[in-house]
Structures are given as structure tokens and as C-alpha cells.
C-alpha positions as CSV (number, residue, x, y, z in Angstrom):
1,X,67.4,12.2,-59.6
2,X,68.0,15.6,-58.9
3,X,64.6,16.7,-60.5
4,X,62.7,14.6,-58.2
5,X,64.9,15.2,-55.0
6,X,64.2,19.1,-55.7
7,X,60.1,17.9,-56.0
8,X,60.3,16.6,-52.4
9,X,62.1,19.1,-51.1
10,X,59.7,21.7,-52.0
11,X,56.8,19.1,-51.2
12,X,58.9,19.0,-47.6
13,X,57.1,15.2,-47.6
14,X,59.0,12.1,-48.8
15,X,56.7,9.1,-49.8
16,X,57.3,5.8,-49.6
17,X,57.3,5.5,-53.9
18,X,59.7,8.6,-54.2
19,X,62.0,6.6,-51.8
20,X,62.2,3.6,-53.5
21,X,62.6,5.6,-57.0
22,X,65.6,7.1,-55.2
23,X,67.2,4.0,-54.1
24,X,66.9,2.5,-58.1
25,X,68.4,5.8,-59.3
26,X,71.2,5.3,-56.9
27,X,71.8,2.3,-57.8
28,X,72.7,3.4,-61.1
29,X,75.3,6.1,-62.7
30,X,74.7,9.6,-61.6
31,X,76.5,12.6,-62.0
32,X,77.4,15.2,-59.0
33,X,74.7,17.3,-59.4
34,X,72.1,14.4,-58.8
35,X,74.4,13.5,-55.4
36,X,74.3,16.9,-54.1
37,X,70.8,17.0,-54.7
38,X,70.0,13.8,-53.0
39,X,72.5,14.8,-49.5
40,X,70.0,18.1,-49.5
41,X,67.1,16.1,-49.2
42,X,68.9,13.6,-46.9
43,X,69.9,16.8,-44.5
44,X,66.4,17.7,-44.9
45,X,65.3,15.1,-43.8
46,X,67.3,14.5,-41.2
47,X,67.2,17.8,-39.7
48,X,63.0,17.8,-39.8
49,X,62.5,19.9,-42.3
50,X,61.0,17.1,-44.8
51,X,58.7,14.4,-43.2
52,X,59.4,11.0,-43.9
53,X,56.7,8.7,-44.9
54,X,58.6,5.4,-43.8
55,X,60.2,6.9,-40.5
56,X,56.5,7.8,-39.7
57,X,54.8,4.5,-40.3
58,X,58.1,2.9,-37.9
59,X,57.5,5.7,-35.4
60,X,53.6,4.7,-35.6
61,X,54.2,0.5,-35.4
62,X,56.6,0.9,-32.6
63,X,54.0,3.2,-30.5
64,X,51.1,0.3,-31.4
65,X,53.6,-2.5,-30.8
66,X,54.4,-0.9,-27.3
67,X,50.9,-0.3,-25.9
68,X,50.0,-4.0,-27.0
69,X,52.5,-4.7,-24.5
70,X,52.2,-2.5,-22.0
């Protein structure tokens, strides 16, 4: 986990397939380094320093869903 938190870090781009990978690995036993890897990325990502591939396709379906109705 911590390897491939560190890969999108530097990539500053979280895809859709590296988020799902991270949800598996959390779902399993992980040791302290691997968390404190994964709450960098989530501050990362959070603060705008690493885009997030599914926040951008919600962003982008909720513009198009809002001029179809207005």
C-alpha cells in the first residue's frame, strides 16, 4: 500500500484503478507505515495537491446533469 500511495503522490493524479486497489488493501491487514502513507495521499488530495479521477468525473456529471436542467 504504501508503495503505491507514494506512486500517486509523485504522479499528483489518482485514478479510478489505483482507488479501488487502495480500498482492497484497506480492507486487509496493514502495518503503520502503509496508514501513514495512505492519510498523505488522503491530505493530498484533499488539500488539491493530487487530482482525483472519481471527484472529477462527479464534478463533470453534476455540471452536465445541471445544464440539462437548466
Amino acid at each position: 500500500m504504501q508503495r503505491l500511495c507514494i506512486l500517486e503522490l509523485l504522479k499528483k493524479y489518482l485514478n479510478v484503478e489505483a482507488e479501488d486497489r487502495l480500498r482492497k488493501l484497506l480492507a486487509t491487514k496493514y502495518d503503520l507505515e502503509d496508514l501513514d502513507a495512505f492519510i498523505n495521499l488522503q491530505q493530498a488530495t484533499m488539500i488539491g495537491r493530487v487530482r482525483q479521477e472519481s471527484r472529477e468525473k462527479l464534478q463533470q456529471l453534476s455540471k452536465e446533469n445541471y445544464e440539462e436542467y437548466n
